[in-house]
C-alpha positions in Angstrom: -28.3 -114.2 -133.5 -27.8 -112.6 -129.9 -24.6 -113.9 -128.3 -24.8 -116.0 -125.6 -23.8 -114.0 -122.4 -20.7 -115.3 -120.4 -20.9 -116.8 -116.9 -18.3 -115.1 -115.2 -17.1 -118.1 -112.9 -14.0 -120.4 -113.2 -14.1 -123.6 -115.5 -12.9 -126.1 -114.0 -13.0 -128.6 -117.2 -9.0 -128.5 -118.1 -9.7 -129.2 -121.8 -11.8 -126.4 -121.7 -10.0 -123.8 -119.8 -7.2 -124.2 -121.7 -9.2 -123.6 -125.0 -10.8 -120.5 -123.3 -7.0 -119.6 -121.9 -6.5 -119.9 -125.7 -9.1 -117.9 -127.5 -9.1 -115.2 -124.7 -5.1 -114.7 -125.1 -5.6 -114.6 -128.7 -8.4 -111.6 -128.3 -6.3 -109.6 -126.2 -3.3 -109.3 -127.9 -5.2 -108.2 -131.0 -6.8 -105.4 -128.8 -3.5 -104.1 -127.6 -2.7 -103.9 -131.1 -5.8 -101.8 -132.4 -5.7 -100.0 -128.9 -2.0 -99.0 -129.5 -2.4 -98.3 -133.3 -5.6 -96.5 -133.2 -5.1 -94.4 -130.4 -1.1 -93.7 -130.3 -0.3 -94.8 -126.9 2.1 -97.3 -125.4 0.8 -100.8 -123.5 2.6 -103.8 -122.6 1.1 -107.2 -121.5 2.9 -110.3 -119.5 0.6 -113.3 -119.1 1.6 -116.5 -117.0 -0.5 -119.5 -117.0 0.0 -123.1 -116.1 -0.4 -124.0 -120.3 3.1 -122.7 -120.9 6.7 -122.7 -119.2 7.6 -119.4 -120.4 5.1 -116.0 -119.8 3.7 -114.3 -122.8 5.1 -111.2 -123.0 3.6 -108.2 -125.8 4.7 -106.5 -128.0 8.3 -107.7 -127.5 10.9 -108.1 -124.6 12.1 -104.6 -126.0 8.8 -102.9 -126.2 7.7 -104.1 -122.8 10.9 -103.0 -120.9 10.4 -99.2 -122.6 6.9 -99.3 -121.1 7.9 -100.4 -117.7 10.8 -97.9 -117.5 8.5 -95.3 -118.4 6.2 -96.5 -115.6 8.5 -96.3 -112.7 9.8 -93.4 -113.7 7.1 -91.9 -112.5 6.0 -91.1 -108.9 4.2 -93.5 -106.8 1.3 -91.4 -106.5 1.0 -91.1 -110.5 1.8 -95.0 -110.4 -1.6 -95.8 -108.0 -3.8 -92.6 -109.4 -5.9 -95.1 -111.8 -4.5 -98.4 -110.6 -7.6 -101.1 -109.7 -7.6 -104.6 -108.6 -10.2 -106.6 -109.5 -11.9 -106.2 -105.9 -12.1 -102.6 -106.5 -13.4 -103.1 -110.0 -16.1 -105.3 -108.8 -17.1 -103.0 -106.8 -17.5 -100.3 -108.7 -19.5 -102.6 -111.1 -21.8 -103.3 -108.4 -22.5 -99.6 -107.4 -23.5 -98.6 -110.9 -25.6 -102.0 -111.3 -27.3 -100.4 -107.8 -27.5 -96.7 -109.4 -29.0 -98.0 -112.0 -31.7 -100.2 -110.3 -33.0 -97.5 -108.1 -33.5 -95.4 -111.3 -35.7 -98.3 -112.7 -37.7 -98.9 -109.9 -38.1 -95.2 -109.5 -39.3 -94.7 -112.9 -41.6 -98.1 -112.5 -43.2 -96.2 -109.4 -43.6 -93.2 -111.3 -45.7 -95.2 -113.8 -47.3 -97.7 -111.8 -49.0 -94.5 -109.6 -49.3 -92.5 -112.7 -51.5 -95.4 -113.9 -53.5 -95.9 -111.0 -54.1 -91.9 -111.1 -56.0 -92.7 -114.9 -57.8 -95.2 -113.3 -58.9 -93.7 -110.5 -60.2 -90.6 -113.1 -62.2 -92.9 -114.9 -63.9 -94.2 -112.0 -65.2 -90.9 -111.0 -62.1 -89.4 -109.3 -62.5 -92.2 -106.5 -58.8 -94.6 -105.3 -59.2 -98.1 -105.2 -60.3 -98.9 -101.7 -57.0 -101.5 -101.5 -54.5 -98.8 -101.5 -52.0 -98.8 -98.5 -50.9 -95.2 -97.2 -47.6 -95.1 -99.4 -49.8 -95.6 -102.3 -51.9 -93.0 -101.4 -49.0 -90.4 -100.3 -47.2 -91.4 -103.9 -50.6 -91.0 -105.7 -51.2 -87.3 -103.9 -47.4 -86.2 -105.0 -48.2 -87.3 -108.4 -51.9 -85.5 -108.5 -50.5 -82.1 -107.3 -47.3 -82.1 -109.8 -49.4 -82.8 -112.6 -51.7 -80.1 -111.6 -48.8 -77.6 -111.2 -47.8 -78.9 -114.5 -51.3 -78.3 -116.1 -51.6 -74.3 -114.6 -48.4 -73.6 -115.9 -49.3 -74.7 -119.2 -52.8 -72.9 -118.7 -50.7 -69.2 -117.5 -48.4 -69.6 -120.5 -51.4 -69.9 -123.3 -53.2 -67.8 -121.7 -49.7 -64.9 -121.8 -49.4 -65.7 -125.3 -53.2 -65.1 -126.5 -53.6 -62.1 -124.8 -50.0 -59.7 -125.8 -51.0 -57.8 -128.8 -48.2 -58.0 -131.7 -45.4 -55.7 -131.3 -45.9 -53.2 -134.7 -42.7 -51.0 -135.5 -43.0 -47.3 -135.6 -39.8 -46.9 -137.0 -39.5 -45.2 -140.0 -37.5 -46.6 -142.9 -33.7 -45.5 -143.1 -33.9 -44.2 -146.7 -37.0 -42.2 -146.1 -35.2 -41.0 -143.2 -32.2 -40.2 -145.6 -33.8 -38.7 -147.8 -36.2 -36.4 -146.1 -33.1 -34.9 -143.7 -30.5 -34.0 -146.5 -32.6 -34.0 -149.6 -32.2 -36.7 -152.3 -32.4 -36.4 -156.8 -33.9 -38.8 -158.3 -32.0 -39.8 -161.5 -34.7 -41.2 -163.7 -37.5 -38.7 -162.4 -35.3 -35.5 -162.8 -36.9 -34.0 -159.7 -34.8 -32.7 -156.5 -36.9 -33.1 -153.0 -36.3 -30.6 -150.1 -37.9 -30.2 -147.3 -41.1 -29.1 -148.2 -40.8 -28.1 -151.8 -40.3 -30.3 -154.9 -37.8 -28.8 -157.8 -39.0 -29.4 -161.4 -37.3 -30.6 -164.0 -36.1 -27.8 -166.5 -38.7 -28.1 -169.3 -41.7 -26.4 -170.1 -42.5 -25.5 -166.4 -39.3 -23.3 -166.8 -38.1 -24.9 -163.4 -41.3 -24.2 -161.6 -42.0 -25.4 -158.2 -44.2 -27.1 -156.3 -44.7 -27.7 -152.6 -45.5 -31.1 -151.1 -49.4 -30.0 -150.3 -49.6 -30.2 -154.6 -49.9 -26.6 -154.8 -47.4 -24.4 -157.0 
């Protein structure tokens, strides 16, 4: 079941702002803890609400002291390099929500033309009569990219059909080897030269025989 999503707006019930004061306290303070434990870092937290006389202070009064000392110890640039109010965070929100809207409807346009452009194919390469002159300026962009698009595809099949495969002329190393210093062969009992094969010493008497199979 999909969670409800949260209205972001004060309750004014008390009965149930206090729960919520509650149940919200009680999240945070257990994502301190994973926050702190998982990740090895140091983090204090001191809540005041109207519920309690006393502020809520985490981990301890020990723990949270450490952490502030270690905070002004540092300069006031380093204290205000990440530091954000909720104004600021608001605002940041609201800049990626915008981002992230213009993307959308660009890529709606882009969809809503490309659309139109299969439509207008089908009907015998002719625009609805309706369009306005952005519509027709979006649909031209579109017809010209997609035709760049195509004849690049076309150049590239084309490249491919027409190389002829690359054949090595290299010779073998071993054959190489063999031919430049000579080479016996241990099961064959022949020696190979240049141009002249060596016999075995049996009843040839060691004759031997050139390469053109002459003796």
């Amino acid at each position: 079941m999909t969670r409800k999503k949260v209205k972001l707006t004060y309750i004014t019930n008390d009965a149930a702002r206090k729960a919520t004061f509650k149940k919200r306290k009680k999240g945070l303070m257990k994502k301190l803890t994973e926050l702190t434990t998982l990740c090895g870092i140091e983090a204090c937290a001191i809540i005041f609400s109207p519920f309690n006389s006393q502020p809520d202070l985490w981990p301890s009064i020990v723990g949270l002291e450490r952490v502030l000392a270690k905070f002004k110890s540092l300069s006031e640039m380093e204290q205000c390099n990440k530091m954000v109010n909720q104004e600021t965070f608001l605002r940041d929100r609201i800049a990626k929500a915008t981002d992230q809207l213009k993307k959308l409807q660009r890529e709606n346009r882009e969809k809503e033309i490309t659309r139109l452009m299969f439509e207008s194919l089908v009907a015998g390469a002719t625009p609805p009569r309706d369009l306005n002159i952005i519509d027709l300026y979006d649909l031209v962009w579109l017809v010209d990219e997609t035709m760049t698009d195509v004849c690049k595809r076309i150049e590239l099949l084309t490249t491919t059909m027409t190389e002829p495969p690359v054949v090595s002329a290299v010779e073998p190393s071993w054959f190489m080897e063999m031919m430049s210093h000579g080479a016996y062969d241990d099961q064959m009992g022949f020696k190979i030269w240049d141009d002249v094969i060596q016999l075995p010493n049996d009843d040839n008497h060691g004759a031997f025989w050139s390469n053109n199979g002459s003796p």
